[in-house]
LOVO-836369 format. One record per residue (C-alpha): x, y, z; residue in one letter. Coordinates in steps of 0.05 Angstrom, whole numbers, plus 32768, in hexadecimal, padded with zeros to 4 digits. Layout:
{u:X v:Y w:Z rest:a} .
...
//
This chain:
{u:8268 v:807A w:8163 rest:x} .
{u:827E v:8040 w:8137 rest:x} .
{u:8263 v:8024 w:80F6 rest:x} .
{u:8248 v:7FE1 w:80F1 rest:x} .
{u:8238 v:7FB2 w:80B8 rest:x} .
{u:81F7 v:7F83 w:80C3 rest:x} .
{u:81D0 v:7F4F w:809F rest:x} .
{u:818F v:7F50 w:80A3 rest:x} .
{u:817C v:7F15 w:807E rest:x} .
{u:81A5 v:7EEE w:8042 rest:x} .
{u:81AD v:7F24 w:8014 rest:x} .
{u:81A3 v:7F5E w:803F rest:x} .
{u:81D0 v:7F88 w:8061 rest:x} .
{u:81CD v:7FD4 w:8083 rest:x} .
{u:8205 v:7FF6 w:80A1 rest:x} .
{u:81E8 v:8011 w:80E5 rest:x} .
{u:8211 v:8042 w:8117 rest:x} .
{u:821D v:802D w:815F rest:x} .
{u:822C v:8043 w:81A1 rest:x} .
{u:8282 v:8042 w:81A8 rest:x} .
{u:8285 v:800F w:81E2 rest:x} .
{u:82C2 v:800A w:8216 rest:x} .
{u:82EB v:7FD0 w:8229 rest:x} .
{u:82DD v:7FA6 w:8266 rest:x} .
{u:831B v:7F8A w:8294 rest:x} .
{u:834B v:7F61 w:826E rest:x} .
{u:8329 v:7F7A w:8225 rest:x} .
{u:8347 v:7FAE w:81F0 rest:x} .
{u:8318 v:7FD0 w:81B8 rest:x} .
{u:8335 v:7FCF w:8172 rest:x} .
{u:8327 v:7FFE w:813E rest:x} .
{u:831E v:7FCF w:8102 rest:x} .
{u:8349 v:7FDA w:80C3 rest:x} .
{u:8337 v:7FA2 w:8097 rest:x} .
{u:8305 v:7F64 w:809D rest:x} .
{u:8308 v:7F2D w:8063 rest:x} .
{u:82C8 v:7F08 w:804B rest:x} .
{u:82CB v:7EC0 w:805C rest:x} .
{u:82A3 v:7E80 w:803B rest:x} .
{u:8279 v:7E7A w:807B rest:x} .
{u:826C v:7ECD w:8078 rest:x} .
{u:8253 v:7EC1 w:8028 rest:x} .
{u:8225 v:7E87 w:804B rest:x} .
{u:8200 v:7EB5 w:806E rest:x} .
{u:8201 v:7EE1 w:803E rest:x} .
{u:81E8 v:7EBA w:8008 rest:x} .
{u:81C2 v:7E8A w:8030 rest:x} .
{u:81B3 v:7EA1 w:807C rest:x} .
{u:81E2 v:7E60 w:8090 rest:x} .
{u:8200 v:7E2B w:807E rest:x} .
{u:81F2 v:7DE1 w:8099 rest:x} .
{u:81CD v:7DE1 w:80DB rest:x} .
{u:81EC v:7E25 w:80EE rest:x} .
{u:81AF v:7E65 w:80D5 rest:x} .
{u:81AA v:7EA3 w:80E8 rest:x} .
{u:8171 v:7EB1 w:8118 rest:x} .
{u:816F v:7EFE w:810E rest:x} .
{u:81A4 v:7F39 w:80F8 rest:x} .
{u:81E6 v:7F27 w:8109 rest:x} .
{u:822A v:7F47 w:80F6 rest:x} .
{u:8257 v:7F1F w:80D1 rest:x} .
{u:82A4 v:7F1A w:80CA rest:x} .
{u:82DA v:7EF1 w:80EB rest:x} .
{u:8316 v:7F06 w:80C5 rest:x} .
{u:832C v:7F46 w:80E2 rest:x} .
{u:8366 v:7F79 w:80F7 rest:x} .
{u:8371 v:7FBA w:8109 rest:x} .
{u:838E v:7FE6 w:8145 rest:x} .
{u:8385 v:7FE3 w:818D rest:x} .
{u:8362 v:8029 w:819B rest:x} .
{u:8348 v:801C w:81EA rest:x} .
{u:835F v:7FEB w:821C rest:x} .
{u:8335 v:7FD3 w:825E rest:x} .
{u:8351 v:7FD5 w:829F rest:x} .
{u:838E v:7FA3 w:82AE rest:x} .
{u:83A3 v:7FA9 w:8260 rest:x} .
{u:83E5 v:7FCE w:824E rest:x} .
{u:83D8 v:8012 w:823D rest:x} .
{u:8413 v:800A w:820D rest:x} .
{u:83EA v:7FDB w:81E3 rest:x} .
{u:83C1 v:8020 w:81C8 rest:x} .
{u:83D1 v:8024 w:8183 rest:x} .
{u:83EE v:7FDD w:8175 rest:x} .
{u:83DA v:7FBE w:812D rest:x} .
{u:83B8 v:7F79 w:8142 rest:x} .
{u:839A v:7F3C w:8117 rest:x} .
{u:835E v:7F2B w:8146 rest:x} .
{u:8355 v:7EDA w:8157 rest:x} .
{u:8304 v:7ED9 w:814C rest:x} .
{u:8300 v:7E91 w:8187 rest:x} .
{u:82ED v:7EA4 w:81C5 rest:x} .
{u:82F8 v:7E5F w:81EF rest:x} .
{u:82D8 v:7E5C w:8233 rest:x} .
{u:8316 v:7E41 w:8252 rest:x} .
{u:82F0 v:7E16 w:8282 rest:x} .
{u:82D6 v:7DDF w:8261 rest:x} .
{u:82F5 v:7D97 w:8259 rest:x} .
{u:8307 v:7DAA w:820A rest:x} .
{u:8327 v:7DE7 w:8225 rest:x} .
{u:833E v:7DC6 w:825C rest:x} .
{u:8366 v:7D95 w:823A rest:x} .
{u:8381 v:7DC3 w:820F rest:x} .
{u:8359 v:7DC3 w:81D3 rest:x} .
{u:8335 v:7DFF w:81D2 rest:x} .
{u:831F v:7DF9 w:8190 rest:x} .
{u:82E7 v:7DBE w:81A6 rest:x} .
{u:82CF v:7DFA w:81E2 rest:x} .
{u:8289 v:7DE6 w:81F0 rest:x} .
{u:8274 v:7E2D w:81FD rest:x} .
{u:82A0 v:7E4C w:81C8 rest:x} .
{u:8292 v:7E97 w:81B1 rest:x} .
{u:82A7 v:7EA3 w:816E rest:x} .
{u:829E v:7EE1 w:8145 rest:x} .
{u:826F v:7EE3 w:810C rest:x} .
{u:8252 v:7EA8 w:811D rest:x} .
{u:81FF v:7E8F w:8127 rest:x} .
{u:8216 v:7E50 w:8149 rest:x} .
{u:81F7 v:7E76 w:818B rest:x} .
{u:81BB v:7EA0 w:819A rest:x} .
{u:81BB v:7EDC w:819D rest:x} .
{u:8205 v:7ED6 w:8163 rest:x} .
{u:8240 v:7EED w:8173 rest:x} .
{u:8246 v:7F2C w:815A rest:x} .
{u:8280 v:7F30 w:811C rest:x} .
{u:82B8 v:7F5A w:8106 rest:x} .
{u:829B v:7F8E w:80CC rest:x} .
{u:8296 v:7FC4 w:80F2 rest:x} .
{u:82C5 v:8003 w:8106 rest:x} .
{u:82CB v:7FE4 w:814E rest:x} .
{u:82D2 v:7F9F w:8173 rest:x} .
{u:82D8 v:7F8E w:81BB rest:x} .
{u:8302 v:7F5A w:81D0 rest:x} .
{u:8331 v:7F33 w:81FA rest:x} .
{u:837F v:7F4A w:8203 rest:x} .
{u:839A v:7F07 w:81EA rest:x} .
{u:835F v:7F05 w:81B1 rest:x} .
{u:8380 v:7F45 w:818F rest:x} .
{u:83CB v:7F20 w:817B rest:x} .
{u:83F9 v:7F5A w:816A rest:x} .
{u:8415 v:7F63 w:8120 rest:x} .
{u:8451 v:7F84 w:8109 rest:x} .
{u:8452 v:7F79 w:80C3 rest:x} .
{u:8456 v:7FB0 w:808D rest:x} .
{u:840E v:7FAB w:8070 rest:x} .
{u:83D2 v:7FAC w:80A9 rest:x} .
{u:83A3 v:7F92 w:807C rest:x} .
{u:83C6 v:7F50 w:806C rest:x} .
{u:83B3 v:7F3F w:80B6 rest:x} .
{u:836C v:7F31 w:809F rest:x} .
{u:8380 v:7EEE w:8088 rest:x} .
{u:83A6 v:7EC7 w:80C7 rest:x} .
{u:8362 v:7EB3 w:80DD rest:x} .
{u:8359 v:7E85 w:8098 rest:x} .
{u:83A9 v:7E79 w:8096 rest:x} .
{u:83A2 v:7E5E w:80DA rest:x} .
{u:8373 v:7E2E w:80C4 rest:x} .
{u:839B v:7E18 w:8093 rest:x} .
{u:83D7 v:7E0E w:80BF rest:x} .
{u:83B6 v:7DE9 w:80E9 rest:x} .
{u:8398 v:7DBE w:80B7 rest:x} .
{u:83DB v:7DB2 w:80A2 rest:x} .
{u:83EE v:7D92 w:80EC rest:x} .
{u:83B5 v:7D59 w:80DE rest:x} .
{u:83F2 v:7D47 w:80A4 rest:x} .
{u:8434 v:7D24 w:80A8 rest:x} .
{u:8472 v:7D4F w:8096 rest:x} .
{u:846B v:7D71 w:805A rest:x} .
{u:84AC v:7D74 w:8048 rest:x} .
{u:84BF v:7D55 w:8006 rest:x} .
{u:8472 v:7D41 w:8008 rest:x} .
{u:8449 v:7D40 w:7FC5 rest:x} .
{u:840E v:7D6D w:7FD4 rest:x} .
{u:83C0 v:7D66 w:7FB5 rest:x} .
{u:8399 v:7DAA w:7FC7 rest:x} .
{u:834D v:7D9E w:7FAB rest:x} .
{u:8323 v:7DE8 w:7FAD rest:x} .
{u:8350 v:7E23 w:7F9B rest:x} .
{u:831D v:7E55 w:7FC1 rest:x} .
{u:8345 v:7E82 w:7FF8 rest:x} .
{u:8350 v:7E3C w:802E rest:x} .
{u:836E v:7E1B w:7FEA rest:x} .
{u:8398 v:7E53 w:7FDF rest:x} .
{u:83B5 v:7E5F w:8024 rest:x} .
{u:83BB v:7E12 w:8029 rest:x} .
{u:83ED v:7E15 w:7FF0 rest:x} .
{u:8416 v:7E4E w:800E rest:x} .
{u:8415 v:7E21 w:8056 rest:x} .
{u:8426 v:7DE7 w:8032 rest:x} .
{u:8468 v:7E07 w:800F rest:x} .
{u:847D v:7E27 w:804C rest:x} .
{u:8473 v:7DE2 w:806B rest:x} .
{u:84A5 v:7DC6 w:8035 rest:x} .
{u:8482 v:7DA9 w:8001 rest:x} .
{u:84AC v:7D8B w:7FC7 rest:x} .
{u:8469 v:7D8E w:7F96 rest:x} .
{u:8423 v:7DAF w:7F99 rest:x} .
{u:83F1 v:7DA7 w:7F6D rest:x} .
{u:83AA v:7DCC w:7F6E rest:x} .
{u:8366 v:7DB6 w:7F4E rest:x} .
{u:832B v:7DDC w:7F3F rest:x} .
{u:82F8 v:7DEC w:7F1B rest:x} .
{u:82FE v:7E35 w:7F0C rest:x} .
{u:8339 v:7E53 w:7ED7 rest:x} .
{u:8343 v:7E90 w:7EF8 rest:x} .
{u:8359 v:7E66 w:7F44 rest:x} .
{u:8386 v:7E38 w:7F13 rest:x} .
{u:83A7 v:7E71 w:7EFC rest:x} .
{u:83B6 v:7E8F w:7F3F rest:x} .
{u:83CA v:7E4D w:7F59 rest:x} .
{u:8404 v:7E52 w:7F1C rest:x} .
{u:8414 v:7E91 w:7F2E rest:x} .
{u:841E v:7E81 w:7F77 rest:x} .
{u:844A v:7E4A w:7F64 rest:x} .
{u:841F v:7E12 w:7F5D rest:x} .
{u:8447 v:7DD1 w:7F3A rest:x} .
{u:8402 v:7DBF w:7F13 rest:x} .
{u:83BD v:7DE1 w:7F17 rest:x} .
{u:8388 v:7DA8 w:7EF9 rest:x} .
{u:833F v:7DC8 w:7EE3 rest:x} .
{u:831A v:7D8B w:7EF7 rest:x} .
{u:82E5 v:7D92 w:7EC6 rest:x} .
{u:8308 v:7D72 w:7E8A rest:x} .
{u:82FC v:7D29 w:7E8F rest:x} .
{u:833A v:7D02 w:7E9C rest:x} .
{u:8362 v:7D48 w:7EBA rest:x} .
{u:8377 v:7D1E w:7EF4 rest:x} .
{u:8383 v:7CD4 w:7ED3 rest:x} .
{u:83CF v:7CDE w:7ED5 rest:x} .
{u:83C7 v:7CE9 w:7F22 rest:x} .
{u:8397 v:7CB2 w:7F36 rest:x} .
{u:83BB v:7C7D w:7F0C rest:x} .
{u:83DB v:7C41 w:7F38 rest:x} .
{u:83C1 v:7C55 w:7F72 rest:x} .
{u:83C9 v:7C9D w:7F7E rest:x} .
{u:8404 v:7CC5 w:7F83 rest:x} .
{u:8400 v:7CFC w:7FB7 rest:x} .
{u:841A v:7CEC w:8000 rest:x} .
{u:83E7 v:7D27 w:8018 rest:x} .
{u:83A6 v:7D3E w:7FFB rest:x} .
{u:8388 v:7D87 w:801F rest:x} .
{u:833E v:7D86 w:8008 rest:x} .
{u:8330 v:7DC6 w:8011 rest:x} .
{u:82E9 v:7DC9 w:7FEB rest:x} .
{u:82B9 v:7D96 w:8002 rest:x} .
{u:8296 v:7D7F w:7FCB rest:x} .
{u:828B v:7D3D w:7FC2 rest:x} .
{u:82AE v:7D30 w:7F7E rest:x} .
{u:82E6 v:7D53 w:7F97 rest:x} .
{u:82EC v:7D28 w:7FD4 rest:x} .
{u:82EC v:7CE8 w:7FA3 rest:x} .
{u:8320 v:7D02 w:7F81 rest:x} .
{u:834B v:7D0F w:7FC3 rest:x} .
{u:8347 v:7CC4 w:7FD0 rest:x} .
{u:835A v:7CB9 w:7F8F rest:x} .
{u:8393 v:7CDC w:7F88 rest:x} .
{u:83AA v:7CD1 w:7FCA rest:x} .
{u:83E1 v:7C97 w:7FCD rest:x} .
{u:83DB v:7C52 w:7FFA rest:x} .
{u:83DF v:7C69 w:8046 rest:x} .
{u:83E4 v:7CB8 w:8030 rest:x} .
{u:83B6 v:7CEE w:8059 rest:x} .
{u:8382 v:7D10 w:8049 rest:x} .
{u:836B v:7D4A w:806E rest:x} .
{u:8325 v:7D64 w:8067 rest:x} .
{u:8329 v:7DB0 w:8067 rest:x} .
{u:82E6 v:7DC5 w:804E rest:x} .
{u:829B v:7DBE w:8055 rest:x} .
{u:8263 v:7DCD w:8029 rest:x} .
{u:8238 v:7DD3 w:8069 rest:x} .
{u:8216 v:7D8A w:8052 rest:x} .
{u:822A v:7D3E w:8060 rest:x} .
{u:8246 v:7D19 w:8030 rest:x} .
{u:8263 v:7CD1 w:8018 rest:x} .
{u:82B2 v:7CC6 w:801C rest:x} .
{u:82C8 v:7C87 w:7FF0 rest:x} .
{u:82D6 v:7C5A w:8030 rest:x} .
{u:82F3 v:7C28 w:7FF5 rest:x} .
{u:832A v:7C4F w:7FEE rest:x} .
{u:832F v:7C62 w:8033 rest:x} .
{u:8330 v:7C0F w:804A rest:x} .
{u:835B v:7C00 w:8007 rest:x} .
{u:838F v:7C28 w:800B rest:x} .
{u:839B v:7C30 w:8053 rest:x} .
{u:8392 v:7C80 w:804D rest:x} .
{u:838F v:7CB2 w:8083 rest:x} .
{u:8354 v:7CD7 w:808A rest:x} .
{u:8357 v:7D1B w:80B4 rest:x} .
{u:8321 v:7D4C w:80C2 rest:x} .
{u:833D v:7D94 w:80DD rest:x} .
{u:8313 v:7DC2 w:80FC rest:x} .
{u:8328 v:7E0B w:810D rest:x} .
{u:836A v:7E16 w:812C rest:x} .
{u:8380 v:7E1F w:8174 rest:x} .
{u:83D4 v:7E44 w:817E rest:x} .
{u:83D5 v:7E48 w:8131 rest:x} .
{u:83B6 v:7E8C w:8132 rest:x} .
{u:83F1 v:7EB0 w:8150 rest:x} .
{u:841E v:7E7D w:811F rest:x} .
{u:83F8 v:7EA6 w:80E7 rest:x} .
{u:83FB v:7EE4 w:80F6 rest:x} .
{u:8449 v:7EDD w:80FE rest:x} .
{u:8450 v:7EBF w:80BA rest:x} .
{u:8422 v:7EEB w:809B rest:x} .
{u:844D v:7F2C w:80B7 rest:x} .
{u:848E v:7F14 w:80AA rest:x} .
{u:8473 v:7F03 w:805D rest:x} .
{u:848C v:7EB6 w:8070 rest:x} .
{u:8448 v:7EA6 w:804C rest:x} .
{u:8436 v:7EE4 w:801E rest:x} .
{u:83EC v:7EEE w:8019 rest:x} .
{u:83F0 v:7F30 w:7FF1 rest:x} .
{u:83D8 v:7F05 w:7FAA rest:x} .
{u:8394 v:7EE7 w:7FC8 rest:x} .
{u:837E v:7F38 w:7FDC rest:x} .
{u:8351 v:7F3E w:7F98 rest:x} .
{u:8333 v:7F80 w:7FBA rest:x} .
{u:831F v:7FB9 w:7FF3 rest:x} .
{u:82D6 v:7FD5 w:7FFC rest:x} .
{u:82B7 v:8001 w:8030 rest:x} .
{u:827E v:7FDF w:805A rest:x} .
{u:8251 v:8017 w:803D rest:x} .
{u:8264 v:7FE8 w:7FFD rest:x} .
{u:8251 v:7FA6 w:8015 rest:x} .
{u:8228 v:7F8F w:7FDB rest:x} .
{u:8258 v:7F98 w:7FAF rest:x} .
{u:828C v:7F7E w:7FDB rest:x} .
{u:8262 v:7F3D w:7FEA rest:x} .
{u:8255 v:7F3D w:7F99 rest:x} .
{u:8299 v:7F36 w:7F8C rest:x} .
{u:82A8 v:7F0D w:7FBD rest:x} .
{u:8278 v:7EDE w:7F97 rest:x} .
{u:829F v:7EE3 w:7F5E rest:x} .
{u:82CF v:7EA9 w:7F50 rest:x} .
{u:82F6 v:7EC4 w:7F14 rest:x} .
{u:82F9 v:7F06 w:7F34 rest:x} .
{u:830B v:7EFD w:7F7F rest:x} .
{u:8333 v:7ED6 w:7FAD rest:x} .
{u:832E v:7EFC w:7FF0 rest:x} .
{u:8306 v:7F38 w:7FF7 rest:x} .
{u:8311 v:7F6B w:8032 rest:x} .
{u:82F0 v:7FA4 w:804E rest:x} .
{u:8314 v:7FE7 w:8058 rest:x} .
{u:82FE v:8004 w:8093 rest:x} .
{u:8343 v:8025 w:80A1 rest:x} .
//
């Protein structure tokens, strides 16, 4: 039998025990160890969606998951039985021309956990078992298992980094210091970055960005914070908006120096207006990003070998008999950065 968490409806979840299922040919069954709460998982949560994409009935969230391979189908090393693994939540089709021309990420008929972008949803990662395929489950050697919960958001931010010239000796902007921000930072050092500075509009996020090594953390709420970096044109070669608010986007372009990038990392789940004066002015870059494609793997690596140490954004552990209170702190801006669940 195997535990699973389910929402109902925004603000309602039950835990609800299942029939243990086997895997097919070519599939392995994890035993989940840890699932972290993502943005999109507090959008349901909070508000049965985001954007277009709403629930249509229960569903079971989670797309940031690891654990150990417990049961392998047929044509899967045996061997593989007890291997820690970080599972990659995209399921491409591997037909279509996306797929086809190697960009798997744009699959027209993509599966992806925890998600309401199909009907019936796929079904998520919080719960004691998941089915899926070999290559999906990317094996982990590192030291802590439950640090593997976040390659699926570092990947993202890897390859948001890859819409950005060489960071090396680069002056970085990072606008929204959520968990994206955060891991966005870490990327960007790793990537070589000669100065990194954060805004947002929370304290406690500044203050972890300082103690993560950021070179300034700006509370954007104080009129003027960013004057020194807007003046003559902008000084950052790249700018990582990572929350999606519109004032924040402004002050991306702002900041941003003539013909720097800007990559747009995050969404608020509505449209909104870039300052295409800047953009025409100043001859600037503008990149979306939009999942991630070999990155995952590229995560997980870093991620074990501490290359990129995600231990500081882990603000806590809950069992999915605790969900409330997990999603409740998860909520909670001067509290949390990355929440997990402990189903180990």
């Amino acid at each position: 039998m195997s535990k699973t968490l389910i929402l109902d409806e925004p603000h309602v979840l039950r835990t609800e025990i299942r029939t243990l299922l086997e895997p097919g040919e070519g599939e392995i069954r994890v035993r989940v160890a840890y699932g972290g709460i993502c943005g999109s998982d507090m959008h349901y949560f909070l508000n049965g969606g985001f954007g277009n994409t709403k629930m249509q009935g229960s569903m079971i969230l989670g797309h940031e998951i690891c654990g150990r391979v417990d049961a392998v189908g047929l044509n899967v090393d045996p061997a593989r039985i007890g291997q820690a693994v970080a599972v990659n939540p995209s399921l491409a089709c591997g037909t279509c021309a996306q797929c086809q021309s190697n960009t798997p990420r744009f699959c027209t008929d993509m599966r992806f956990m925890g998600s309401a972008m199909r009907n019936p949803p796929i079904e998520g990662g919080f719960r004691e078992h998941v089915i899926c395929t070999a290559d999906q489950g990317v094996p982990y050697v590192g030291n802590a298992l439950e640090e593997a919960a976040l390659a699926e958001p570092l990947s993202v931010c890897l390859h948001a980094l890859r819409q950005a010239p060489d960071l090396k000796g680069a002056r970085v902007l990072i606008t929204g210091f959520g968990p994206i921000g955060a891991l966005c930072m870490l990327a960007a050092r790793h990537a070589g970055a000669d100065k990194i500075v954060v805004t947002d509009v929370a304290d406690a996020s500044l203050d972890l960005a300082r103690k993560l090594g950021a070179d300034g953390a700006i509370n954007t709420t104080i009129s003027g914070a960013l004057a020194a970096e807007t003046a003559e044109q902008g000084t950052f070669d790249v700018s990582l908006e990572c929350s999606g608010h519109p004032s924040a986007i402004a002050d991306t372009f702002a900041a941003t120096r003539q013909k720097g990038t800007v990559v747009q990392v995050g969404m608020l789940g509505a449209e909104t207006v870039a300052p295409l004066t800047q953009i025409v002015t100043k001859e600037l870059n503008y990149r979306g990003t939009f999942r991630f494609d070999t990155e995952f793997a590229e995560a997980v690596n870093l991620i074990a070998s501490r290359a990129i140490d995600v231990r500081p954004l882990i603000s806590g552990y809950f069992p999915i008999d605790d969900a409330m209170a997990a999603f409740t702190l998860a909520q909670d801006r001067s509290r949390a950065m990355k929440v997990l669940f402990d189903l180990s």
